[in-house]
PDBQT receptor file of N, H, CA, C and O in Angstrom, charges set to zero:
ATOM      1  N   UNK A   1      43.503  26.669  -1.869  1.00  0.00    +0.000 N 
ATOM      2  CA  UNK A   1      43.269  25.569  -0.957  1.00  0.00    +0.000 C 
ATOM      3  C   UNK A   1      44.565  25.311  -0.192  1.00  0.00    +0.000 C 
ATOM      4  O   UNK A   1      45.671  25.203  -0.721  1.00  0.00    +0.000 OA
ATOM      5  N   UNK A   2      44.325  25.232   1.005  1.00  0.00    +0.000 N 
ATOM      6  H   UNK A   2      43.427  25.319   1.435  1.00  0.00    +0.000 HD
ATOM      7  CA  UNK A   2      45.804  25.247   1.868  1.00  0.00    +0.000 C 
ATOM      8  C   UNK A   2      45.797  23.585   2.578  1.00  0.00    +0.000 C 
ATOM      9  O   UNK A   2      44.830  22.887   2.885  1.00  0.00    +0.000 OA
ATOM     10  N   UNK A   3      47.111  23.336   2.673  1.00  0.00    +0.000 N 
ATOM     11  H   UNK A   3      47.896  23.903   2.424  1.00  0.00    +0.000 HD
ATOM     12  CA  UNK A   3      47.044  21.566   3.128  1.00  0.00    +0.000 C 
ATOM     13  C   UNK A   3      46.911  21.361   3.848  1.00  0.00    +0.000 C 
ATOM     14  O   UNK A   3      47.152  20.236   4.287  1.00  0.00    +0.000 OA
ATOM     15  N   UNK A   4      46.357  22.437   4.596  1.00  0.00    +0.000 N 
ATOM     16  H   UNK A   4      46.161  23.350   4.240  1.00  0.00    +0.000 HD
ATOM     17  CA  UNK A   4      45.838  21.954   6.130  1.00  0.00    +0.000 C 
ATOM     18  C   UNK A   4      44.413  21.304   5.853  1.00  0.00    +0.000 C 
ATOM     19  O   UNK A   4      43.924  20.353   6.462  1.00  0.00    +0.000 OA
ATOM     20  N   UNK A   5      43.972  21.870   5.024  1.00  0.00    +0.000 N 
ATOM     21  H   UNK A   5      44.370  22.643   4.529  1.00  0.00    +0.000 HD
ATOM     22  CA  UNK A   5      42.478  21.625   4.634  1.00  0.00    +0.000 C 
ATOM     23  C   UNK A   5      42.384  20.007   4.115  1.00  0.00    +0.000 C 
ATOM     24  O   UNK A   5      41.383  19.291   4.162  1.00  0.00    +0.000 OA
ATOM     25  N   UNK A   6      43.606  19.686   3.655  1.00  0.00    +0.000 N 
ATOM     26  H   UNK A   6      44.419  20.268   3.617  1.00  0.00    +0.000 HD
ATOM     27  CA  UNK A   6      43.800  18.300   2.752  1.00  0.00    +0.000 C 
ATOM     28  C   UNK A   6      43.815  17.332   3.961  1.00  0.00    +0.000 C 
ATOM     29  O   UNK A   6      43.098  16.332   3.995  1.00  0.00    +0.000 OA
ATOM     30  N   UNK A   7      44.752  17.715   5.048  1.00  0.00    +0.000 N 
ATOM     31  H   UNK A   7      45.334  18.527   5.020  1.00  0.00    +0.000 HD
ATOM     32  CA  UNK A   7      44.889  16.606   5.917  1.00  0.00    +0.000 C 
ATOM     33  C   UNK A   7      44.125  16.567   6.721  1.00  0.00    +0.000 C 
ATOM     34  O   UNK A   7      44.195  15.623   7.508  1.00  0.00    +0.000 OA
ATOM     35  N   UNK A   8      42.864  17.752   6.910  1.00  0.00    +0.000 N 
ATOM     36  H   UNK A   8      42.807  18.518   6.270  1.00  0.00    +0.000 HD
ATOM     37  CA  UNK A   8      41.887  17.985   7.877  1.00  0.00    +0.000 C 
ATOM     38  C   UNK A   8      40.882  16.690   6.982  1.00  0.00    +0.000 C 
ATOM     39  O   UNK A   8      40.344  15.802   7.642  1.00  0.00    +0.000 OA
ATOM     40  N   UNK A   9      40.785  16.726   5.964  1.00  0.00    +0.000 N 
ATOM     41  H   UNK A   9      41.223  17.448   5.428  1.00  0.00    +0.000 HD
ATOM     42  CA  UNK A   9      39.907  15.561   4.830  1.00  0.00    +0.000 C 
ATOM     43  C   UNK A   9      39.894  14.333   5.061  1.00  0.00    +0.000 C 
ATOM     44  O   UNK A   9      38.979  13.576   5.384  1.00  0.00    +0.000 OA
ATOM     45  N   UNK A  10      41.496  14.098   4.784  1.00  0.00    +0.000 N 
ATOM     46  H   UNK A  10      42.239  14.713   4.521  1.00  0.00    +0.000 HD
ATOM     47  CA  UNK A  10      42.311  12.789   5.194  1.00  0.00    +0.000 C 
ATOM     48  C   UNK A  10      42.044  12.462   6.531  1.00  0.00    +0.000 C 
ATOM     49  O   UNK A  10      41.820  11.255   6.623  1.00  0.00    +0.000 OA
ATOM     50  N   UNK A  11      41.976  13.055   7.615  1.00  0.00    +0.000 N 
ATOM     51  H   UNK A  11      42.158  14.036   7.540  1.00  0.00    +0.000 HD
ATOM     52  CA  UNK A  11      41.778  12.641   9.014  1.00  0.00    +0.000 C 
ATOM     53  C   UNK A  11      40.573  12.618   9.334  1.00  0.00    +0.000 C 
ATOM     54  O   UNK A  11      40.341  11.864  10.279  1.00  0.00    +0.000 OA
ATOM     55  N   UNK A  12      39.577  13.233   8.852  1.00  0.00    +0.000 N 
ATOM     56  H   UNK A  12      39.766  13.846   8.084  1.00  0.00    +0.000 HD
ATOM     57  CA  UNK A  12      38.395  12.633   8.636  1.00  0.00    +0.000 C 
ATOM     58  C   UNK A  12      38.088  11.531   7.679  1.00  0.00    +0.000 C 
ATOM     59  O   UNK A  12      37.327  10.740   8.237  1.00  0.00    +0.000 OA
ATOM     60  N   UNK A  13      38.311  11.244   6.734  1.00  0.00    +0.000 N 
ATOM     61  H   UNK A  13      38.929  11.886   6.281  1.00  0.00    +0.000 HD
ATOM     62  CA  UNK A  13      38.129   9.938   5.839  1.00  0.00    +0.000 C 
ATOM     63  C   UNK A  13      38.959   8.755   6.926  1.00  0.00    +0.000 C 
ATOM     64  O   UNK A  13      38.148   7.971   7.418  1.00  0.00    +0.000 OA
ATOM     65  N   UNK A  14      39.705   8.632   7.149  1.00  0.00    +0.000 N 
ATOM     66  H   UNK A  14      40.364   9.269   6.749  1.00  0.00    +0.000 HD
ATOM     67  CA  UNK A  14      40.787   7.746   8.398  1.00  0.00    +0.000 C 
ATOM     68  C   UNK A  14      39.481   7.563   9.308  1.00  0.00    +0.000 C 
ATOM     69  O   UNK A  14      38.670   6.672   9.057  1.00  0.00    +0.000 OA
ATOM     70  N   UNK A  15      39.361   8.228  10.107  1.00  0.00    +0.000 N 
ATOM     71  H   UNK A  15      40.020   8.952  10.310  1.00  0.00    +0.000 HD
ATOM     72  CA  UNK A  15      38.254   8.351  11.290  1.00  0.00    +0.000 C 
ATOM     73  C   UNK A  15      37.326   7.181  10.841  1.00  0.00    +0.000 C 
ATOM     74  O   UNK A  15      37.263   5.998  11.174  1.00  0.00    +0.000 OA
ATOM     75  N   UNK A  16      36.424   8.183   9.701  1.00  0.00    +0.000 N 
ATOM     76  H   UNK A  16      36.475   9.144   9.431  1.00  0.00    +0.000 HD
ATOM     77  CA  UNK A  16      34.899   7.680   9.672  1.00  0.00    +0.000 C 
ATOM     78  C   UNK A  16      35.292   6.188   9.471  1.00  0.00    +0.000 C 
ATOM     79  O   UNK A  16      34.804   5.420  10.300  1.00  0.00    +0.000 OA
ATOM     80  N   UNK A  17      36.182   5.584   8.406  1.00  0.00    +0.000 N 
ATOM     81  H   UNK A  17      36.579   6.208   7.732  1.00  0.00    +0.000 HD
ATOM     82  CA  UNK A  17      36.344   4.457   7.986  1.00  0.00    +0.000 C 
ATOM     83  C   UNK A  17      36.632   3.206   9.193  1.00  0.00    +0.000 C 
ATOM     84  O   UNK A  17      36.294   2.027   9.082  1.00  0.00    +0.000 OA
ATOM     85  N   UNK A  18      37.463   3.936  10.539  1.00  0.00    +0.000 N 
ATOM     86  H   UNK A  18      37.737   4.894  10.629  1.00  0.00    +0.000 HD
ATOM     87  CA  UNK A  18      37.064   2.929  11.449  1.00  0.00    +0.000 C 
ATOM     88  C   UNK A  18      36.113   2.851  12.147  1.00  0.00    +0.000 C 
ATOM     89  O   UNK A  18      35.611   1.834  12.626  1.00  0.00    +0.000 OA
ATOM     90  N   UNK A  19      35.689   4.287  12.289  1.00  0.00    +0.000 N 
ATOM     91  H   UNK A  19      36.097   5.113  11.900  1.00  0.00    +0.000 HD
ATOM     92  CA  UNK A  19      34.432   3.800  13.080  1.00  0.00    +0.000 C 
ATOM     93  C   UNK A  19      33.143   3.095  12.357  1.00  0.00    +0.000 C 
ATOM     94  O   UNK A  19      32.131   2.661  12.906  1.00  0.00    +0.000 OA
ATOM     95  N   UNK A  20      33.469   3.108  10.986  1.00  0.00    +0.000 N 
ATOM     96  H   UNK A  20      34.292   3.461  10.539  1.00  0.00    +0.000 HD
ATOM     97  CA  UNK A  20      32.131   2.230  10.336  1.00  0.00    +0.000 C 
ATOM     98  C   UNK A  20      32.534   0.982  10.687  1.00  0.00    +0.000 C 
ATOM     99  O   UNK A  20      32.054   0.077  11.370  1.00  0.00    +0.000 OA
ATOM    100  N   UNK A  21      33.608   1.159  10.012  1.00  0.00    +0.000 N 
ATOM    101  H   UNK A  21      33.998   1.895   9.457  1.00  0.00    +0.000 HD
ATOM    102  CA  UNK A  21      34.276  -0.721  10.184  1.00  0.00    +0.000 C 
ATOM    103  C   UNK A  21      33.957  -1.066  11.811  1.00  0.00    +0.000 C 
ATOM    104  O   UNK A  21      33.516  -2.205  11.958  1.00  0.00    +0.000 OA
ATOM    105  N   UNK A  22      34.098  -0.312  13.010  1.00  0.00    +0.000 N 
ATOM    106  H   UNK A  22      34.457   0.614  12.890  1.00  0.00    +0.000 HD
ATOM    107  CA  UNK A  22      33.876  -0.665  14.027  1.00  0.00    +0.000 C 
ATOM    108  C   UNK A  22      32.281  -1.171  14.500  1.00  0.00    +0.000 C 
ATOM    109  O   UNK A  22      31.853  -1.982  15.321  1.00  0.00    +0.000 OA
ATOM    110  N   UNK A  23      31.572  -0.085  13.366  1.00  0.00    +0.000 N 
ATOM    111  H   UNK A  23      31.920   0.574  12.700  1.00  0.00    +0.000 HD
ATOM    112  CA  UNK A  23      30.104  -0.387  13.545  1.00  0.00    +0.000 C 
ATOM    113  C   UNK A  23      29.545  -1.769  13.194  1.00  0.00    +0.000 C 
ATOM    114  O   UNK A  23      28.903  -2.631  13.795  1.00  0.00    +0.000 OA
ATOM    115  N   UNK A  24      30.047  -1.619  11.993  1.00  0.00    +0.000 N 
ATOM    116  H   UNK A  24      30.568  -0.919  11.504  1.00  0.00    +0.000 HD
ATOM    117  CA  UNK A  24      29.849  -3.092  10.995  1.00  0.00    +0.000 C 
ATOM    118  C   UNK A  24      29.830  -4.153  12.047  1.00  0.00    +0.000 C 
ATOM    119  O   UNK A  24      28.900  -4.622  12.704  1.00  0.00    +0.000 OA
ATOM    120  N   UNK A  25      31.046  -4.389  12.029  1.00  0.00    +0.000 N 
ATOM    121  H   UNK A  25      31.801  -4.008  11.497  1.00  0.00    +0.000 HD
ATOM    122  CA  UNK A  25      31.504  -5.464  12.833  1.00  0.00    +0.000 C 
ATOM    123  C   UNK A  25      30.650  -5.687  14.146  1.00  0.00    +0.000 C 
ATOM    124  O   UNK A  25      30.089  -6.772  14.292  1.00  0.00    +0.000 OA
ATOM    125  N   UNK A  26      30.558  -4.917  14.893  1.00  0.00    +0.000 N 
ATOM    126  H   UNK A  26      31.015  -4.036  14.774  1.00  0.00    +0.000 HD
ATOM    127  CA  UNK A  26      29.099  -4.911  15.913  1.00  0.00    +0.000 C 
ATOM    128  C   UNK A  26      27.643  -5.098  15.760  1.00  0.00    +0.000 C 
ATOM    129  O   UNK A  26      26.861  -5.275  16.694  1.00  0.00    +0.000 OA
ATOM    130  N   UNK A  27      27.262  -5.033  14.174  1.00  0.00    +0.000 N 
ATOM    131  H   UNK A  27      27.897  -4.890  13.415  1.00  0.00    +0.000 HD
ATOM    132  CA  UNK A  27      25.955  -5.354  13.642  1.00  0.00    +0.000 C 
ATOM    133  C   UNK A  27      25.446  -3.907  14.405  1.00  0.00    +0.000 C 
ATOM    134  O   UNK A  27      24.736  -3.776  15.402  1.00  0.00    +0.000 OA
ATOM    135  N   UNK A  28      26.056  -2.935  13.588  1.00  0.00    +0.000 N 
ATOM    136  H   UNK A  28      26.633  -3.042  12.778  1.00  0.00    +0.000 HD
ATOM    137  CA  UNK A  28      24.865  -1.545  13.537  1.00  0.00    +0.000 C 
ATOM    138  C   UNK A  28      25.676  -1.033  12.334  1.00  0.00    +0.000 C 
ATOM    139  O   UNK A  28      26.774  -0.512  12.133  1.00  0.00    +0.000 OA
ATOM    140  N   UNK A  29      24.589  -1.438  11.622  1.00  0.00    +0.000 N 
ATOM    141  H   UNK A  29      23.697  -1.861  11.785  1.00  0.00    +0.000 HD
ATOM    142  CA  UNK A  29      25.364  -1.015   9.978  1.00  0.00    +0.000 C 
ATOM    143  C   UNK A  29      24.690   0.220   9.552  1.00  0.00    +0.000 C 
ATOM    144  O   UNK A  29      25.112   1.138   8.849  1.00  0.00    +0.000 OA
ATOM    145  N   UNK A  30      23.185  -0.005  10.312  1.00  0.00    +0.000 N 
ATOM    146  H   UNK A  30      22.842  -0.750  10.883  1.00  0.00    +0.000 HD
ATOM    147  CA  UNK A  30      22.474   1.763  10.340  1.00  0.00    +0.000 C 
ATOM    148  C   UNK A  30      23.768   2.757  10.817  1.00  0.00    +0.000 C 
ATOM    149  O   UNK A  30      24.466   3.278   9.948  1.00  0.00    +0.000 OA
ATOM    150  N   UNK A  31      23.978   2.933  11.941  1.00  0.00    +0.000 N 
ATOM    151  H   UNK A  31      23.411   2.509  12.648  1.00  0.00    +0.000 HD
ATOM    152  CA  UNK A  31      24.820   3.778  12.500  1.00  0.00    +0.000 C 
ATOM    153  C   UNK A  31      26.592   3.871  11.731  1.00  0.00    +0.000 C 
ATOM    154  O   UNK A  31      27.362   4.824  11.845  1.00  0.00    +0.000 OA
ATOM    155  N   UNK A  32      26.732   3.153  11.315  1.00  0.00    +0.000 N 
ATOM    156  H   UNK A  32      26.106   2.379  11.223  1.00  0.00    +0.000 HD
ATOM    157  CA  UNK A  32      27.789   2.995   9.924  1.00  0.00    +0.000 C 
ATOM    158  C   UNK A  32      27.611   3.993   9.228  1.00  0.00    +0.000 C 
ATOM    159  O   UNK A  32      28.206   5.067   9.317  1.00  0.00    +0.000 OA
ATOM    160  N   UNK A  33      26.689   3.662   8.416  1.00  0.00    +0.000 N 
ATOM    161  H   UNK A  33      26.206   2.789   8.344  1.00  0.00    +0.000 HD
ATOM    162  CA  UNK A  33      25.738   4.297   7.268  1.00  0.00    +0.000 C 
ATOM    163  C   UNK A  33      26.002   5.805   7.848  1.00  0.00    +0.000 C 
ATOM    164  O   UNK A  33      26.931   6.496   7.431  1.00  0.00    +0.000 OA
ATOM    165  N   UNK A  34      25.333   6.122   8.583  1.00  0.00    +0.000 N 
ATOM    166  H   UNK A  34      24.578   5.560   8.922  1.00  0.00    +0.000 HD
ATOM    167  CA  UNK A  34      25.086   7.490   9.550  1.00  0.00    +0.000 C 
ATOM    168  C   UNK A  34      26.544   8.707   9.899  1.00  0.00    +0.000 C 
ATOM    169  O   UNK A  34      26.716   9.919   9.766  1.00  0.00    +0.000 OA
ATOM    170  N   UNK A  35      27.387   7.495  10.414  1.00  0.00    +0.000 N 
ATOM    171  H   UNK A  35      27.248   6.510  10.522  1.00  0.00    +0.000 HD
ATOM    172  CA  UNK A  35      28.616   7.978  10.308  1.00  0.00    +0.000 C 
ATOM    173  C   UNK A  35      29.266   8.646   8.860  1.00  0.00    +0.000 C 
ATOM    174  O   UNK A  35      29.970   9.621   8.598  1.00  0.00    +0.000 OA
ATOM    175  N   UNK A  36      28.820   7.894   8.327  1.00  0.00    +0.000 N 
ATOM    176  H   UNK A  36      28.247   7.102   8.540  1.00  0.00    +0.000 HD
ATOM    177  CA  UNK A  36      29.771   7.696   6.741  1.00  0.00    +0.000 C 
ATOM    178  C   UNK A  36      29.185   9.081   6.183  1.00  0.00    +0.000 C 
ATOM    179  O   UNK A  36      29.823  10.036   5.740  1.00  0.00    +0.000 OA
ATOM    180  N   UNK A  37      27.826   8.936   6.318  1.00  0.00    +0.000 N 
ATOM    181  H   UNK A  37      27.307   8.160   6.678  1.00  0.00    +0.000 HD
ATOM    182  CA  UNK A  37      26.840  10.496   6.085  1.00  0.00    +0.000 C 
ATOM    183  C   UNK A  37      27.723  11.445   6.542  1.00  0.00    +0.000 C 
ATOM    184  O   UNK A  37      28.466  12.166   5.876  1.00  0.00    +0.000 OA
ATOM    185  N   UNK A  38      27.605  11.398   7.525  1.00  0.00    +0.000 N 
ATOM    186  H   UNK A  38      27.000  10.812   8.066  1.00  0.00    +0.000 HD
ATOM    187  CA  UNK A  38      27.895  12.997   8.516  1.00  0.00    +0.000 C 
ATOM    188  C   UNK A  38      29.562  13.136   8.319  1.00  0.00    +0.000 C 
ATOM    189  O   UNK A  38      30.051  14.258   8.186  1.00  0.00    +0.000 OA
ATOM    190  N   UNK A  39      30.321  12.050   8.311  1.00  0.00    +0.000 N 
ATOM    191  H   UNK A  39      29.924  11.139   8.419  1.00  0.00    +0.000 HD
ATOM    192  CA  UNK A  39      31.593  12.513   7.103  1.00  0.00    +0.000 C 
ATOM    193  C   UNK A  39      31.821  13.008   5.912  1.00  0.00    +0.000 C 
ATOM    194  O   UNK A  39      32.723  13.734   5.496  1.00  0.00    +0.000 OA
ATOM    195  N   UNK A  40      31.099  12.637   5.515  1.00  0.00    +0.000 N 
ATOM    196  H   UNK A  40      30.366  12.048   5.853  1.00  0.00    +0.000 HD
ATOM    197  CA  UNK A  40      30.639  13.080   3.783  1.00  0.00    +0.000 C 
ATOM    198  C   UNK A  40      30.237  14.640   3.927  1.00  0.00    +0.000 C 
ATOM    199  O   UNK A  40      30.778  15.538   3.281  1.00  0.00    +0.000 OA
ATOM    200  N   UNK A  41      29.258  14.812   4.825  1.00  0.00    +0.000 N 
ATOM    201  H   UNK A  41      28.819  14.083   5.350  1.00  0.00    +0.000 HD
ATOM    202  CA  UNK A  41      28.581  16.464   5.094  1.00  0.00    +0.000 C 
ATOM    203  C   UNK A  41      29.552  17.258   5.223  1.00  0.00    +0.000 C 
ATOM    204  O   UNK A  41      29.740  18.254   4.525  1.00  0.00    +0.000 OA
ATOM    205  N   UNK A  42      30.479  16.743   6.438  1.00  0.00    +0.000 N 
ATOM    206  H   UNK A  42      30.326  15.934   7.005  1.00  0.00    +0.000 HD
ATOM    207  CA  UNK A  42      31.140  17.838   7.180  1.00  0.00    +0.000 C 
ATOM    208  C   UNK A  42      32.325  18.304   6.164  1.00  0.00    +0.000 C 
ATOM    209  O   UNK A  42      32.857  19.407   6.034  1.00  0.00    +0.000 OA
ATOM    210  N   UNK A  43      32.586  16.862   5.378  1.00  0.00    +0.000 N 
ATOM    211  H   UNK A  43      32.154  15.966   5.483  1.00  0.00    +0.000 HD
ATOM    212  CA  UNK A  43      34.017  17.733   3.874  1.00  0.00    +0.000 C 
ATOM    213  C   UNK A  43      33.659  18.536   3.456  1.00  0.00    +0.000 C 
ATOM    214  O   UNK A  43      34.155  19.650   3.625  1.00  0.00    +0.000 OA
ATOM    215  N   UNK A  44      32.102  18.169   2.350  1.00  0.00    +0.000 N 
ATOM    216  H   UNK A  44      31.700  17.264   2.213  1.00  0.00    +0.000 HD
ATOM    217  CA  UNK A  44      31.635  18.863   1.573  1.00  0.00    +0.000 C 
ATOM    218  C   UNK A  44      30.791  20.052   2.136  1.00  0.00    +0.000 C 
ATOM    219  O   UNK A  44      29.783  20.463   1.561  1.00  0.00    +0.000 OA
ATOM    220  N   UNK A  45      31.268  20.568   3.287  1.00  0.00    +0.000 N 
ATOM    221  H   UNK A  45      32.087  20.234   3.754  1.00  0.00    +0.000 HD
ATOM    222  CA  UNK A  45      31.036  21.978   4.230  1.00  0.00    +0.000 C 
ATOM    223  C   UNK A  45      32.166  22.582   3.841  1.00  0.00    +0.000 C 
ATOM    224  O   UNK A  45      32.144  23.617   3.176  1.00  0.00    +0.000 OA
ATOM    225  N   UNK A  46      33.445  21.890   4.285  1.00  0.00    +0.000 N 
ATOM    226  H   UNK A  46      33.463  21.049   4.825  1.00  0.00    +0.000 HD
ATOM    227  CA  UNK A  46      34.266  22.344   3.804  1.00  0.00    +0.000 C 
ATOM    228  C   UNK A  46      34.618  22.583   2.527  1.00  0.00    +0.000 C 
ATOM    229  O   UNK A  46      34.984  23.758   2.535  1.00  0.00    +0.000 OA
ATOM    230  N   UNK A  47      34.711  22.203   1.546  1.00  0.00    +0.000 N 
ATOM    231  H   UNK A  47      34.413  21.248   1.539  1.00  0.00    +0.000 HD
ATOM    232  CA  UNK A  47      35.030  22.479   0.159  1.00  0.00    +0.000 C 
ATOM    233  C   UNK A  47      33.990  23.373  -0.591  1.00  0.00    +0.000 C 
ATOM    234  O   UNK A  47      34.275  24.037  -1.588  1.00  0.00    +0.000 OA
ATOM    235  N   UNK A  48      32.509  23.310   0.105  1.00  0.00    +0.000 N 
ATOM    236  H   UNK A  48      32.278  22.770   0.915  1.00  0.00    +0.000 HD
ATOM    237  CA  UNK A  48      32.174  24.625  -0.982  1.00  0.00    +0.000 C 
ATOM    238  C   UNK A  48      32.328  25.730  -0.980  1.00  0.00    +0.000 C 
ATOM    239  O   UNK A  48      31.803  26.256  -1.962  1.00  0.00    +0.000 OA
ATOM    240  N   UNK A  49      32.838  26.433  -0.300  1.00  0.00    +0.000 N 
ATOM    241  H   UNK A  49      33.264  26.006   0.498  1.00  0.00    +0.000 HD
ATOM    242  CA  UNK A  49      33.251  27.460  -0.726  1.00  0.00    +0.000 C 
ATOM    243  C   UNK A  49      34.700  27.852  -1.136  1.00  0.00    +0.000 C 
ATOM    244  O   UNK A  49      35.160  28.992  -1.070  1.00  0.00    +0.000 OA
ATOM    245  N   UNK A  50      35.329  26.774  -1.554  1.00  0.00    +0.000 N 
ATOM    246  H   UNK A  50      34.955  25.848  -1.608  1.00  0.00    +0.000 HD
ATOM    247  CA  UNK A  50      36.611  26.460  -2.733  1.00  0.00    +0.000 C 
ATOM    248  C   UNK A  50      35.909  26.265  -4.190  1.00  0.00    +0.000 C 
ATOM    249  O   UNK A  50      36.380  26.657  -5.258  1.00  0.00    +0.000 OA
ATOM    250  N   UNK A  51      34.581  25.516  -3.983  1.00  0.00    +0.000 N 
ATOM    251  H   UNK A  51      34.199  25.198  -3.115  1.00  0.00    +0.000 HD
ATOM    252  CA  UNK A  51      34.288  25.451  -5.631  1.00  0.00    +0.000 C 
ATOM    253  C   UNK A  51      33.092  26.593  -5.925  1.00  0.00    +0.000 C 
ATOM    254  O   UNK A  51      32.545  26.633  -7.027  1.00  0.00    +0.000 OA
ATOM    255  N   UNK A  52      32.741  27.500  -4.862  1.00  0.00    +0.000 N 
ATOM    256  H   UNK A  52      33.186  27.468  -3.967  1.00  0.00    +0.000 HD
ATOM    257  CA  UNK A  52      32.196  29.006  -5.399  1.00  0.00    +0.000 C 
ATOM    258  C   UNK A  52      32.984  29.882  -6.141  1.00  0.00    +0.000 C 
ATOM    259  O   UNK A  52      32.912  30.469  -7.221  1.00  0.00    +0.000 OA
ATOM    260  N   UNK A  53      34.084  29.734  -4.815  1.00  0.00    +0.000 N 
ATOM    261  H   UNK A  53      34.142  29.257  -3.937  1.00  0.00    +0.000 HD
ATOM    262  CA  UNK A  53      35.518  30.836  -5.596  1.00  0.00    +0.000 C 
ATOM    263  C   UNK A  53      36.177  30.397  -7.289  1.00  0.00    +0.000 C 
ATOM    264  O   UNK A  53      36.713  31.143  -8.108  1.00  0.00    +0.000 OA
ATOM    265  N   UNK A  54      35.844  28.727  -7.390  1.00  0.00    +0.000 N 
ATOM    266  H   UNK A  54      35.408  28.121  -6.724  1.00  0.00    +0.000 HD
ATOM    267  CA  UNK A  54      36.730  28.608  -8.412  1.00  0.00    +0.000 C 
ATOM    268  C   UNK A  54      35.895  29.098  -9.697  1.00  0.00    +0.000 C 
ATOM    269  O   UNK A  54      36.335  29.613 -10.725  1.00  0.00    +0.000 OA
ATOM    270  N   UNK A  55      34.307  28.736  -9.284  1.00  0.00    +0.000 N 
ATOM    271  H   UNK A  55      33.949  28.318  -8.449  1.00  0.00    +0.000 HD
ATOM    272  CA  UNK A  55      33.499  29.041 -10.332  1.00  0.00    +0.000 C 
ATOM    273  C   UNK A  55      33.271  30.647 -10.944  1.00  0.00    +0.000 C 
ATOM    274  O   UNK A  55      32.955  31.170 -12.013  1.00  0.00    +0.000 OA
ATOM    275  N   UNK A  56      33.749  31.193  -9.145  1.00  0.00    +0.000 N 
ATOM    276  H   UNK A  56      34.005  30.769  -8.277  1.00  0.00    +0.000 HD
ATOM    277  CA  UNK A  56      33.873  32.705  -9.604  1.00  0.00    +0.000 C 
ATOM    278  C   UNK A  56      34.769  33.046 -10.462  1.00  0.00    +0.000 C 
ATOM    279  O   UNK A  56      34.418  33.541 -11.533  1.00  0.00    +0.000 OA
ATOM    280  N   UNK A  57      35.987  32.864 -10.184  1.00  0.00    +0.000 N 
ATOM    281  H   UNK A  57      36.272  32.461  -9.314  1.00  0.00    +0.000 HD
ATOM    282  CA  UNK A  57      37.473  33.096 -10.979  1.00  0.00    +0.000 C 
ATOM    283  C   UNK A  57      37.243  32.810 -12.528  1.00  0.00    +0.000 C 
ATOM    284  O   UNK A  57      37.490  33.636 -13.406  1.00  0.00    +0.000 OA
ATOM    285  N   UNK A  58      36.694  31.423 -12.769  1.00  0.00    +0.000 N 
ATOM    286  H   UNK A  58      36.493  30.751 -12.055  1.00  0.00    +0.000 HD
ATOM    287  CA  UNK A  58      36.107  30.802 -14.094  1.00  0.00    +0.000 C 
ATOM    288  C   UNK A  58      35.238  31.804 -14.793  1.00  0.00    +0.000 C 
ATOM    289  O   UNK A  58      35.335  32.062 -15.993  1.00  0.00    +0.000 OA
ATOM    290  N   UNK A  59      34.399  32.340 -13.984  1.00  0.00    +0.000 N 
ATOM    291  H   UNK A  59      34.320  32.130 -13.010  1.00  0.00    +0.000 HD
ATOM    292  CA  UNK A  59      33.379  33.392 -14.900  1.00  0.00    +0.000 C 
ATOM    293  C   UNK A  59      33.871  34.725 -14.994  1.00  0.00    +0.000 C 
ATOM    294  O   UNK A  59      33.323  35.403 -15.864  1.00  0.00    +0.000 OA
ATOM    295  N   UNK A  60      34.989  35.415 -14.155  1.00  0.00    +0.000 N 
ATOM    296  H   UNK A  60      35.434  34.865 -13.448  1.00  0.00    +0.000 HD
ATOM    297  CA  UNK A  60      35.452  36.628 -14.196  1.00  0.00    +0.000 C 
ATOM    298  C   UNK A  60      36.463  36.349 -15.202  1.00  0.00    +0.000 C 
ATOM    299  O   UNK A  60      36.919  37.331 -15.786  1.00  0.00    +0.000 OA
ATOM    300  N   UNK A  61      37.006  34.923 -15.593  1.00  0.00    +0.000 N 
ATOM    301  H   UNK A  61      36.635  34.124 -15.119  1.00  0.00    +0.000 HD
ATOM    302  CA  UNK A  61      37.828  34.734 -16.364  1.00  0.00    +0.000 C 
ATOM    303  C   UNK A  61      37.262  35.066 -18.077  1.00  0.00    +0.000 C 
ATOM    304  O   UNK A  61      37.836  35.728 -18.942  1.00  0.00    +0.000 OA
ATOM    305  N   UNK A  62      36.093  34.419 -18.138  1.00  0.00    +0.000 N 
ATOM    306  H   UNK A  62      35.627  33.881 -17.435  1.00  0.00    +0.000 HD
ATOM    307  CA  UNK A  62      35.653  34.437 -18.925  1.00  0.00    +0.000 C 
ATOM    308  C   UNK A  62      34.461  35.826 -19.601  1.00  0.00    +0.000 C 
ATOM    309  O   UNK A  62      34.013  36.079 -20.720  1.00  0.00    +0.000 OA
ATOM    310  N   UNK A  63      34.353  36.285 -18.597  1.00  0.00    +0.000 N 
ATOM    311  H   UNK A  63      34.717  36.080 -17.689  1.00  0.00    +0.000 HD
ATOM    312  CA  UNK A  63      33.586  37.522 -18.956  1.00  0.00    +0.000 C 
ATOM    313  C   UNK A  63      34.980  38.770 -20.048  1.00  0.00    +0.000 C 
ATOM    314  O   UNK A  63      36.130  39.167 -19.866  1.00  0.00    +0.000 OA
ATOM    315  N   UNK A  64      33.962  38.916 -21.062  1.00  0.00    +0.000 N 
ATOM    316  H   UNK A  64      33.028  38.594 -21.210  1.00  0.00    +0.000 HD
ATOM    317  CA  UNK A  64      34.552  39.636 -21.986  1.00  0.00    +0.000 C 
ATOM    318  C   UNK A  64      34.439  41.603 -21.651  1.00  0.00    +0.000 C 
ATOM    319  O   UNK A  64      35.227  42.446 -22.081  1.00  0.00    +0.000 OA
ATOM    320  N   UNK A  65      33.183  41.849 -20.759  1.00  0.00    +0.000 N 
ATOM    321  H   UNK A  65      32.543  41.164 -20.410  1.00  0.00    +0.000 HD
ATOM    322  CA  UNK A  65      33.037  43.242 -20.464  1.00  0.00    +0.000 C 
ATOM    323  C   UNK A  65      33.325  43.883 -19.579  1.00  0.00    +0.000 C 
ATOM    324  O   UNK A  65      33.075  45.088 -19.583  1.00  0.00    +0.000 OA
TER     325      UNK A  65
């Protein structure tokens, strides 16, 4: 995992959090909600295939044959 990937996370978590808070505050807490979603998606786009590889490594680790 390289830290570009960390601060690419971080600058998305930063983001979404004002623009909900921006939503909120305007009374569209749907579109909050929505935001907060499609932040959530776009990490966990990113990170799975960090926790395929790790699960791979884990089972090649563990394979005895």
């Amino acid at each position: 995992m390289s830290v570009g990937l960390i601060f690419k996370i971080a600058a998305v978590g930063i983001l979404v959090s004002i623009l909900s808070q921006v939503l909120k505050h305007s009374g569209r807490e749907e579109q909050a909600f929505l935001v907060s979603l499609a932040g959530l998606i776009l990490v966990i786009t990113w990170i799975v295939p960090y926790i395929y590889d790790m699960f791979t490594m884990v089972q090649a680790l563990f394979s005895f044959g």
